[in-house]
HTML snippet that shows the backbone in 3Dmol.js (N, CA, C, O; Angstrom):
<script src="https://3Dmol.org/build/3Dmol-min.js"></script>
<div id="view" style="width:600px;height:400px;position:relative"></div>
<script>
const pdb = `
ATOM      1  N   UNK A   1       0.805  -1.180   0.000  1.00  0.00           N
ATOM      2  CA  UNK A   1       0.000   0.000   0.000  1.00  0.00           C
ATOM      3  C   UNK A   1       0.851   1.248   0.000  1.00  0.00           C
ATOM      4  O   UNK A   1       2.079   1.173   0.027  1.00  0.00           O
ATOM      5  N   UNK A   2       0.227   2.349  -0.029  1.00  0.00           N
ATOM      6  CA  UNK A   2       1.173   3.884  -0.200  1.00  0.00           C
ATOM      7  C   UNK A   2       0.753   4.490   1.337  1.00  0.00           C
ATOM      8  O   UNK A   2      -0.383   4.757   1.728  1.00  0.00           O
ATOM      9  N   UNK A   3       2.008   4.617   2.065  1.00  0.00           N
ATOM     10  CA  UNK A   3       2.035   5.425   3.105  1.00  0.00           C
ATOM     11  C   UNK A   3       2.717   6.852   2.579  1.00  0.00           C
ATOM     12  O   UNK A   3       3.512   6.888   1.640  1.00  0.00           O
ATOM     13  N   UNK A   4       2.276   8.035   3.341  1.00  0.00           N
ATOM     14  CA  UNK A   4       2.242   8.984   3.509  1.00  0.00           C
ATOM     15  C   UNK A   4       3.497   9.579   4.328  1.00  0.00           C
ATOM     16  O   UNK A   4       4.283  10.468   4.003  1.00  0.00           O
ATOM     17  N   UNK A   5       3.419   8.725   5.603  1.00  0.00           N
ATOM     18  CA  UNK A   5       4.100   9.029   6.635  1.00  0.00           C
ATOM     19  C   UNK A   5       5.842   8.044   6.608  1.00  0.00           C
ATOM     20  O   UNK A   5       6.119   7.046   7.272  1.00  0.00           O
ATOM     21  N   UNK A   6       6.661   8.727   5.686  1.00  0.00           N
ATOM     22  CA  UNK A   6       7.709   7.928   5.723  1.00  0.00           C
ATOM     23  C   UNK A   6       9.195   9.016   5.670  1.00  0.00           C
ATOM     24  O   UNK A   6      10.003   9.390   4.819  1.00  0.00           O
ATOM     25  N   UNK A   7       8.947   9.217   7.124  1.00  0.00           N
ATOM     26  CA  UNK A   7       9.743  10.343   7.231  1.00  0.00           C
ATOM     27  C   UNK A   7      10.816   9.357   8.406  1.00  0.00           C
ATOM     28  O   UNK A   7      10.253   8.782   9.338  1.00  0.00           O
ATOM     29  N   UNK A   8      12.314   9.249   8.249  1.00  0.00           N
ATOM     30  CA  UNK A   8      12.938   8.544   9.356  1.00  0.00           C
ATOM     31  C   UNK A   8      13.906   9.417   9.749  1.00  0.00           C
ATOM     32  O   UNK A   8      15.025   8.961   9.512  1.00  0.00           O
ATOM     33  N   UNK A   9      13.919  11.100  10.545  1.00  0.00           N
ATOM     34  CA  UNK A   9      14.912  11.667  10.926  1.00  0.00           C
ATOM     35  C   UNK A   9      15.628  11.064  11.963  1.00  0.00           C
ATOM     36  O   UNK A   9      15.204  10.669  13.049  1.00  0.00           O
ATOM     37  N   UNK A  10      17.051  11.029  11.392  1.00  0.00           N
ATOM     38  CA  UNK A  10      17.926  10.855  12.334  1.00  0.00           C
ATOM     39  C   UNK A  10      17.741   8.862  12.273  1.00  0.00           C
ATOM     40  O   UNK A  10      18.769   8.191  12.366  1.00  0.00           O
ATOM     41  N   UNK A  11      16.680   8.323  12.152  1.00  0.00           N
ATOM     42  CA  UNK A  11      16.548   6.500  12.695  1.00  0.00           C
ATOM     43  C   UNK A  11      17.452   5.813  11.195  1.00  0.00           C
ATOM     44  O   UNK A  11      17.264   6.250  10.059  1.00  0.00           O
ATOM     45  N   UNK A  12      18.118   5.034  11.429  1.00  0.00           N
ATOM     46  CA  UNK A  12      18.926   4.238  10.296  1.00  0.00           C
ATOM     47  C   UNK A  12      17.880   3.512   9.701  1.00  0.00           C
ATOM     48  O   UNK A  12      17.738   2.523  10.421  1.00  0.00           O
ATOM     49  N   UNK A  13      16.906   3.455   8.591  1.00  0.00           N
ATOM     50  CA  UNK A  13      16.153   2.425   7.980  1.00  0.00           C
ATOM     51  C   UNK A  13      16.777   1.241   8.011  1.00  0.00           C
ATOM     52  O   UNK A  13      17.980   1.001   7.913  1.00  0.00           O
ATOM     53  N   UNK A  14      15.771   0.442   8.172  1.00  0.00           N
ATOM     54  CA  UNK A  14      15.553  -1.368   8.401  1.00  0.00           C
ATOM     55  C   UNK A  14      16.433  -1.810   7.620  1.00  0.00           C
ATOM     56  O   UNK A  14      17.256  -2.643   7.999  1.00  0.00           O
ATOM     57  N   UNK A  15      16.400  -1.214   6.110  1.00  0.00           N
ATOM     58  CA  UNK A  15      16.953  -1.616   4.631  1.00  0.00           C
ATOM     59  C   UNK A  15      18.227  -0.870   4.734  1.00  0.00           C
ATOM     60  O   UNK A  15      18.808  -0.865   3.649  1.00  0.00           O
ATOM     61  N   UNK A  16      18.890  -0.207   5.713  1.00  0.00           N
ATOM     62  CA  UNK A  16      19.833   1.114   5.109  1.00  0.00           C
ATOM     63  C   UNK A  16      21.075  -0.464   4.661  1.00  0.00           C
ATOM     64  O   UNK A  16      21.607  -0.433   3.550  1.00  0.00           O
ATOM     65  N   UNK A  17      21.290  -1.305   5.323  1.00  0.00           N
ATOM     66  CA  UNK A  17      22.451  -2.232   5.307  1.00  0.00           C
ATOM     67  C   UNK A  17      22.120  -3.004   3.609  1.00  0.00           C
ATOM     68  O   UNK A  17      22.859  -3.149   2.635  1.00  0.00           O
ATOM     69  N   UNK A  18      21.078  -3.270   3.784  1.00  0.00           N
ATOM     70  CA  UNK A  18      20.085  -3.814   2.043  1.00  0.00           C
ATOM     71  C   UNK A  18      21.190  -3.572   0.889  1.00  0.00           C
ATOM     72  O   UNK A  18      22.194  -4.082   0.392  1.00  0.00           O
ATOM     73  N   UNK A  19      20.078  -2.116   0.766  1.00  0.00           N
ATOM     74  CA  UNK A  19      20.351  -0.855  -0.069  1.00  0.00           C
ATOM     75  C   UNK A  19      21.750  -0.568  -0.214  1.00  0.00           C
ATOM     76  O   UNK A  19      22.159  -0.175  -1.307  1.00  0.00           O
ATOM     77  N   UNK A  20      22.421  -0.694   0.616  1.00  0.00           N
ATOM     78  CA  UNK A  20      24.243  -0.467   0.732  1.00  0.00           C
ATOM     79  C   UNK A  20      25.110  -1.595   0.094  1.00  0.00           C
ATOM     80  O   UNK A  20      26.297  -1.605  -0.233  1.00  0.00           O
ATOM     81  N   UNK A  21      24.278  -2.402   0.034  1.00  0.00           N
ATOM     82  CA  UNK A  21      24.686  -3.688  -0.637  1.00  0.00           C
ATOM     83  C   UNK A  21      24.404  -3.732  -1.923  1.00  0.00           C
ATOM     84  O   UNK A  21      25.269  -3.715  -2.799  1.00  0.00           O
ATOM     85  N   UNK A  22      23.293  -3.787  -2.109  1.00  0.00           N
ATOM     86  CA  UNK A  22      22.635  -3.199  -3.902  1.00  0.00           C
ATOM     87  C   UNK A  22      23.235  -2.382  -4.221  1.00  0.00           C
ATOM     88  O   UNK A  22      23.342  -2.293  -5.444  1.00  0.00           O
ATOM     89  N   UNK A  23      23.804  -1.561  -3.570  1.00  0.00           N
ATOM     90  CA  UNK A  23      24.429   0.247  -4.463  1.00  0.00           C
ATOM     91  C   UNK A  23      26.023  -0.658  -5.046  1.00  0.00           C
ATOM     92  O   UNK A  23      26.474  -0.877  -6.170  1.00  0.00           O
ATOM     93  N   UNK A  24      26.399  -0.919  -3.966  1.00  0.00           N
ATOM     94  CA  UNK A  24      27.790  -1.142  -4.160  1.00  0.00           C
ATOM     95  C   UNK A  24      28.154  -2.104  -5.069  1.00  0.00           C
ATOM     96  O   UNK A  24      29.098  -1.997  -5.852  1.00  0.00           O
ATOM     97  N   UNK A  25      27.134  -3.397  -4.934  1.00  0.00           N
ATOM     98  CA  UNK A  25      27.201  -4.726  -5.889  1.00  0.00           C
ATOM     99  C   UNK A  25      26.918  -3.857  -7.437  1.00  0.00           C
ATOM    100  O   UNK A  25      27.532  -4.276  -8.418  1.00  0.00           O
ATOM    101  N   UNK A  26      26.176  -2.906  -7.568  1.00  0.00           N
ATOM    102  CA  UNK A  26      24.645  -3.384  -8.621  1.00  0.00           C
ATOM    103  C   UNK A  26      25.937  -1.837  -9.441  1.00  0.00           C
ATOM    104  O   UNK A  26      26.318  -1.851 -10.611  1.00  0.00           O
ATOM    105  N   UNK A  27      26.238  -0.961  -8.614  1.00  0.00           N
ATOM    106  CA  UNK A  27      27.109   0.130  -8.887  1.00  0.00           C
ATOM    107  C   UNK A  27      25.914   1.211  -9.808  1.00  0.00           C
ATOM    108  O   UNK A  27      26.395   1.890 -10.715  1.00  0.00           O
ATOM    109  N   UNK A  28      24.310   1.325  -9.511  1.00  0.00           N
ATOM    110  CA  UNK A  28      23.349   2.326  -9.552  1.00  0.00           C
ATOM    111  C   UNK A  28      23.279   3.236  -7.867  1.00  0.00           C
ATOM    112  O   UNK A  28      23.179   2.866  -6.697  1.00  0.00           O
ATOM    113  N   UNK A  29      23.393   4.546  -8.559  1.00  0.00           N
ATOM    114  CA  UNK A  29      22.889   4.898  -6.839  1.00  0.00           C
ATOM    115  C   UNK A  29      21.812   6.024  -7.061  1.00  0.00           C
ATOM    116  O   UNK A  29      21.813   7.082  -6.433  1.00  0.00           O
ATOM    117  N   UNK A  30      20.863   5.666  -8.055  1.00  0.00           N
ATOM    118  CA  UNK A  30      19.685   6.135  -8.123  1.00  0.00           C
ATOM    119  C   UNK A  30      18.654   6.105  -7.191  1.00  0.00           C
ATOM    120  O   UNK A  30      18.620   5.003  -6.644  1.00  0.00           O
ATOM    121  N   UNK A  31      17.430   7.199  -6.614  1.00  0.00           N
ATOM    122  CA  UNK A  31      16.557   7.066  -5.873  1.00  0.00           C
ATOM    123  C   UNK A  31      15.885   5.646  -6.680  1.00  0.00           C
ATOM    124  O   UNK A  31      15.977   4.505  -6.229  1.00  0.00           O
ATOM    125  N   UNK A  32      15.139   6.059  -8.082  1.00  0.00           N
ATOM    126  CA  UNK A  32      14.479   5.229  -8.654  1.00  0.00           C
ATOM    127  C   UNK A  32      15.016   4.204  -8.625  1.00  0.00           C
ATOM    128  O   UNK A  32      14.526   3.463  -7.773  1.00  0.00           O
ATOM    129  N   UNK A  33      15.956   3.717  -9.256  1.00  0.00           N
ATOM    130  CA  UNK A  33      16.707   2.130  -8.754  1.00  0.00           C
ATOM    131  C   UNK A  33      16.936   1.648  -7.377  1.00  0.00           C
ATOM    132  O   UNK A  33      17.157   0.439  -7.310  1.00  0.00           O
ATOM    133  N   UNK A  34      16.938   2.208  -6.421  1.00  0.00           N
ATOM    134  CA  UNK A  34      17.244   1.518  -5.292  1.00  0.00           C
ATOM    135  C   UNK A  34      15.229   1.501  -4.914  1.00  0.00           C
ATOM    136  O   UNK A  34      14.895   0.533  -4.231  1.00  0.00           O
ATOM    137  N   UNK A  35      14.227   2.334  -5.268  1.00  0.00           N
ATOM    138  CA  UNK A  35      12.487   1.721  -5.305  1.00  0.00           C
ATOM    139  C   UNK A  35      12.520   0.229  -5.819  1.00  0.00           C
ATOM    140  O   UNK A  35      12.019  -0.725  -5.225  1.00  0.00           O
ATOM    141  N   UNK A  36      13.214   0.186  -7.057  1.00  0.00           N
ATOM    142  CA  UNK A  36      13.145  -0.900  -7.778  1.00  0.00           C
ATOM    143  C   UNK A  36      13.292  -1.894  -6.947  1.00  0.00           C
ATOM    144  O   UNK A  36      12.325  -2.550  -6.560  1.00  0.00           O
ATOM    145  N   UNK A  37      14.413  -2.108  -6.602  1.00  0.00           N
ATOM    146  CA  UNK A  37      15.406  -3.260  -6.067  1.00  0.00           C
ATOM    147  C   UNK A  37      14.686  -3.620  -4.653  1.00  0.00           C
ATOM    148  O   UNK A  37      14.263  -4.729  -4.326  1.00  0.00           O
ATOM    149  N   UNK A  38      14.656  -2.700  -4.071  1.00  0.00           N
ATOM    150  CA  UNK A  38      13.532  -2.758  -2.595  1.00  0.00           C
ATOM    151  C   UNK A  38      12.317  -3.388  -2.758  1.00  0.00           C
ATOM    152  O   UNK A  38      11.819  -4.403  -2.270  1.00  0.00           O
ATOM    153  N   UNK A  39      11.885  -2.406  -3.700  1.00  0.00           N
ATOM    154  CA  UNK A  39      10.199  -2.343  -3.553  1.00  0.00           C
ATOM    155  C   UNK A  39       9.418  -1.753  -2.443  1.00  0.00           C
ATOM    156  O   UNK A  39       8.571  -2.190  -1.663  1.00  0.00           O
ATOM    157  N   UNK A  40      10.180  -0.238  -2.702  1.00  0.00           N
ATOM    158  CA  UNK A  40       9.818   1.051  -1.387  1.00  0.00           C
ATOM    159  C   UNK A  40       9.495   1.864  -2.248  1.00  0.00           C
ATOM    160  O   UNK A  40       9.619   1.935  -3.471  1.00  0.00           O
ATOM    161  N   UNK A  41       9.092   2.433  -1.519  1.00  0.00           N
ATOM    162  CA  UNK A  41       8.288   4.226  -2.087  1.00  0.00           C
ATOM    163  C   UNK A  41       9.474   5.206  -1.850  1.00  0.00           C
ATOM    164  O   UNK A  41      10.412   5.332  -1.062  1.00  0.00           O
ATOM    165  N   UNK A  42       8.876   5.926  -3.094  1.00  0.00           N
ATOM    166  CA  UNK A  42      10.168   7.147  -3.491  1.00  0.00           C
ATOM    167  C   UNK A  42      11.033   7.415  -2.000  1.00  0.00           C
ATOM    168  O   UNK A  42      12.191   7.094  -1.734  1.00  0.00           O
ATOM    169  N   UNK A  43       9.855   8.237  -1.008  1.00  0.00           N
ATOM    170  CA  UNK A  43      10.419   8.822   0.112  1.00  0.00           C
ATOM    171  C   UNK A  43      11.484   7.954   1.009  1.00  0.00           C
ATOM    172  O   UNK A  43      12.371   8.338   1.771  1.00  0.00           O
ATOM    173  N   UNK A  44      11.048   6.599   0.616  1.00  0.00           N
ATOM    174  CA  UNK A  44      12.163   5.748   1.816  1.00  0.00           C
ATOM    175  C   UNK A  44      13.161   5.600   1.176  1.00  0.00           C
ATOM    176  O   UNK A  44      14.259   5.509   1.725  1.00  0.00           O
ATOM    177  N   UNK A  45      12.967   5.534  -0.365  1.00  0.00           N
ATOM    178  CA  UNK A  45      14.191   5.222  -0.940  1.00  0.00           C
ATOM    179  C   UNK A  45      15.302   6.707  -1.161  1.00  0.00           C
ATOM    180  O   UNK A  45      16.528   6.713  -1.273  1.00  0.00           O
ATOM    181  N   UNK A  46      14.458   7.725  -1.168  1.00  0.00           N
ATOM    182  CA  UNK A  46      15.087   9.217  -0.612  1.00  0.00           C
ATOM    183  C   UNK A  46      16.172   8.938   0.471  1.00  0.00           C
ATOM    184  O   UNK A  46      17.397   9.038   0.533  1.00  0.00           O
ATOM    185  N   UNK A  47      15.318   8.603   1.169  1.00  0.00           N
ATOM    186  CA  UNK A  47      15.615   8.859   2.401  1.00  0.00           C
ATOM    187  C   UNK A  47      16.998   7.865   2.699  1.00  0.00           C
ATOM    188  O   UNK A  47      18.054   8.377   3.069  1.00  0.00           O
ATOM    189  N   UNK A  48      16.905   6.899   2.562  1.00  0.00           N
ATOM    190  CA  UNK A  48      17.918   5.592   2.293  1.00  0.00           C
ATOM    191  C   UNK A  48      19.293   6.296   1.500  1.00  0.00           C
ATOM    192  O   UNK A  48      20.399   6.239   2.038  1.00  0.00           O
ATOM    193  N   UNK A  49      19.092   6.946   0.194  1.00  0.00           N
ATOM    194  CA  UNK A  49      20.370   7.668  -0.567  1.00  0.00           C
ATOM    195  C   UNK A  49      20.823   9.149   0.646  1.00  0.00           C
ATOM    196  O   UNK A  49      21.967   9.574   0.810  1.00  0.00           O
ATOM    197  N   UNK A  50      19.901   9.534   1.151  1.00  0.00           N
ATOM    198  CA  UNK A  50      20.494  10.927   2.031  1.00  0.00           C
ATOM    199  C   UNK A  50      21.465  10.281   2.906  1.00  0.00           C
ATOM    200  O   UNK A  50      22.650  10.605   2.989  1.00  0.00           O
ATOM    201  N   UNK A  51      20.674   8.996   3.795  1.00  0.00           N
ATOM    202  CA  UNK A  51      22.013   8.533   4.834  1.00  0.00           C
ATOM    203  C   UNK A  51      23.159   7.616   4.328  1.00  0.00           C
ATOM    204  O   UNK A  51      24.129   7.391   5.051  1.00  0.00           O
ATOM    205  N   UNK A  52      23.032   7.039   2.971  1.00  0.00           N
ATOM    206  CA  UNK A  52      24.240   6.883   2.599  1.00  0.00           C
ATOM    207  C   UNK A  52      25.408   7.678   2.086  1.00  0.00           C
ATOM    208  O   UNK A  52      26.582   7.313   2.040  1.00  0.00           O
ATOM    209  N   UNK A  53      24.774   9.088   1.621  1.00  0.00           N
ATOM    210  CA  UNK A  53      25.730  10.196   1.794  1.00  0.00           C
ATOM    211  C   UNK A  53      25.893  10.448   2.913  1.00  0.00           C
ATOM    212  O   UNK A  53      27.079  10.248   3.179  1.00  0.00           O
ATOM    213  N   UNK A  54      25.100  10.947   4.146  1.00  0.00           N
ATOM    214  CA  UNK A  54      25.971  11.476   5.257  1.00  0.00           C
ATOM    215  C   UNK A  54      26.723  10.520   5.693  1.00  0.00           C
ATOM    216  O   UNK A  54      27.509  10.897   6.562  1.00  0.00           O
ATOM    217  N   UNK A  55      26.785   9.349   5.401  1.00  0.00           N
ATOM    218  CA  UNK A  55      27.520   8.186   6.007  1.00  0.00           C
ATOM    219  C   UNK A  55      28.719   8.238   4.715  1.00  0.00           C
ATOM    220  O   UNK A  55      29.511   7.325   4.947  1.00  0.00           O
ATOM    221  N   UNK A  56      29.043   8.840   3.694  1.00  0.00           N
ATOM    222  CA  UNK A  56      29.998   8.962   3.299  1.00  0.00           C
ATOM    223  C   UNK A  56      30.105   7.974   2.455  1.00  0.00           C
ATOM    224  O   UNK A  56      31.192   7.843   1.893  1.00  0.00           O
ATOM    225  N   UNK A  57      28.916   6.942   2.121  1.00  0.00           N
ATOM    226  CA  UNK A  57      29.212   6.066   1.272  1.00  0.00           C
ATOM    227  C   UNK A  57      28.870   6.208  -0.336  1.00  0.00           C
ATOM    228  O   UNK A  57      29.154   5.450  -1.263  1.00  0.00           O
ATOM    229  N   UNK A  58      28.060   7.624  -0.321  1.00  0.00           N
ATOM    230  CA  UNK A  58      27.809   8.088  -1.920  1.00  0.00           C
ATOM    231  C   UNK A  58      28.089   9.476  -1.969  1.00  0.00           C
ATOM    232  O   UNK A  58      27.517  10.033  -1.032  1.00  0.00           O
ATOM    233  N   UNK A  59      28.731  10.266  -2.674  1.00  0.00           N
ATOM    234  CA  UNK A  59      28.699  11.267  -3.147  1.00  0.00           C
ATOM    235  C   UNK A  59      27.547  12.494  -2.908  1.00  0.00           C
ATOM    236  O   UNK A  59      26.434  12.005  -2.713  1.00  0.00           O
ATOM    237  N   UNK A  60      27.568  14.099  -2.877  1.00  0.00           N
ATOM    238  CA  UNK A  60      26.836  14.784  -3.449  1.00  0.00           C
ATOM    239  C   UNK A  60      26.082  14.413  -4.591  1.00  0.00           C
ATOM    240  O   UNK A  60      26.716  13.952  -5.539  1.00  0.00           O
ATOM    241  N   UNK A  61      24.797  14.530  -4.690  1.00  0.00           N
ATOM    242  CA  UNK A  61      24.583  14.642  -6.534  1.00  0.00           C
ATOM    243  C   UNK A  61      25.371  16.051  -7.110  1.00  0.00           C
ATOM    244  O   UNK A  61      25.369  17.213  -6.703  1.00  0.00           O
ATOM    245  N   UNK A  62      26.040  15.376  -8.247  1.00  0.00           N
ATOM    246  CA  UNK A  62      26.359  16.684  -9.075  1.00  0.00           C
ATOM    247  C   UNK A  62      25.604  17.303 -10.359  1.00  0.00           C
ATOM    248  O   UNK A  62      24.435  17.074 -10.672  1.00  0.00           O
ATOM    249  N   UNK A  63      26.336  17.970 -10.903  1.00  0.00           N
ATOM    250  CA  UNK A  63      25.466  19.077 -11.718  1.00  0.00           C
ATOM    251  C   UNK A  63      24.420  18.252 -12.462  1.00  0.00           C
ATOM    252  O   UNK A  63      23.492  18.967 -12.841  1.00  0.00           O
ATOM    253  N   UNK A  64      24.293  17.040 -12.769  1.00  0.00           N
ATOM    254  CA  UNK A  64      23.393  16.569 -13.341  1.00  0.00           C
ATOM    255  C   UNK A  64      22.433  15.417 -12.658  1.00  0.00           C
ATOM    256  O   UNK A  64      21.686  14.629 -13.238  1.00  0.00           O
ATOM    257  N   UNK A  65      22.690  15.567 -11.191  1.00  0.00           N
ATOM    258  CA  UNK A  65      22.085  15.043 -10.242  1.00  0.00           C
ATOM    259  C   UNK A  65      22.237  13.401 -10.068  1.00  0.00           C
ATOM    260  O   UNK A  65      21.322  12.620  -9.806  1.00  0.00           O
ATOM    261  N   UNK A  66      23.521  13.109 -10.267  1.00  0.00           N
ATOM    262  CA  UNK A  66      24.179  11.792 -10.233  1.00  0.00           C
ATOM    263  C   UNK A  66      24.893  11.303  -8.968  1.00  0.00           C
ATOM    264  O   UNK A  66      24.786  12.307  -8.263  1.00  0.00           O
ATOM    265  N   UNK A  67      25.348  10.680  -8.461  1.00  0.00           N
ATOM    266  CA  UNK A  67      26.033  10.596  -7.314  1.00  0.00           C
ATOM    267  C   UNK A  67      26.809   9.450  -7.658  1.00  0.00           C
ATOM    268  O   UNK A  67      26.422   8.612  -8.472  1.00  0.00           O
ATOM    269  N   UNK A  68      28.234   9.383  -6.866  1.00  0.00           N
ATOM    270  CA  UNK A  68      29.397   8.603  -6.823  1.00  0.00           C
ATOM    271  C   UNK A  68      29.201   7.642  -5.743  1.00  0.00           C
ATOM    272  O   UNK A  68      28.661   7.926  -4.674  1.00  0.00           O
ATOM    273  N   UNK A  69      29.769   6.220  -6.137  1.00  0.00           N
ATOM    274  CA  UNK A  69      29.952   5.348  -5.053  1.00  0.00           C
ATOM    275  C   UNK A  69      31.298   5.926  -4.564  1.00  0.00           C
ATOM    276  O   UNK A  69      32.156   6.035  -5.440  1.00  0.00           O
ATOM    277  N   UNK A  70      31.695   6.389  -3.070  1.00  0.00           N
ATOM    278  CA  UNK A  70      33.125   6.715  -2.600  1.00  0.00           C
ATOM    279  C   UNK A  70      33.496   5.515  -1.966  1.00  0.00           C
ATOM    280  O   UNK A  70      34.610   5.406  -1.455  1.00  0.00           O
TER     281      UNK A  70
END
`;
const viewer = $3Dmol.createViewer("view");
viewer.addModel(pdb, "pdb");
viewer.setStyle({}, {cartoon: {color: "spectrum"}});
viewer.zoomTo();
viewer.render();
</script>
């Protein structure tokens, strides 16, 4: 179903370890590709790419809104 409420400030998602695995194996670090691979809604999968940047494991998006595996 579609929740509304998928806001996780500050909490590490269930999937963040998942998703870190898919990025790195699969070498996409798209919002839309990591929905795919899950089977989450945009916002978690947002949310999932923000803390793998502050965690230093993806890049800024740059000028064309891409991000680096570091």
């Amino acid at each position: 179903g579609v929740t509304t409420n998928e806001s996780f400030d500050g909490e590490v998602d269930e999937l963040y370890e998942e998703a870190k695995r898919v990025i790195l194996e699969d070498g996409k670090t798209s919002i839309s590709y990591l929905q795919r691979r899950l089977k989450i809604g945009y916002n978690r999968s947002a949310n999932i790419i923000e803390q793998l940047t502050q965690n230093g494991v993806l890049s800024e998006p740059d000028a064309k809104g891409q991000r680096k595996i570091l």
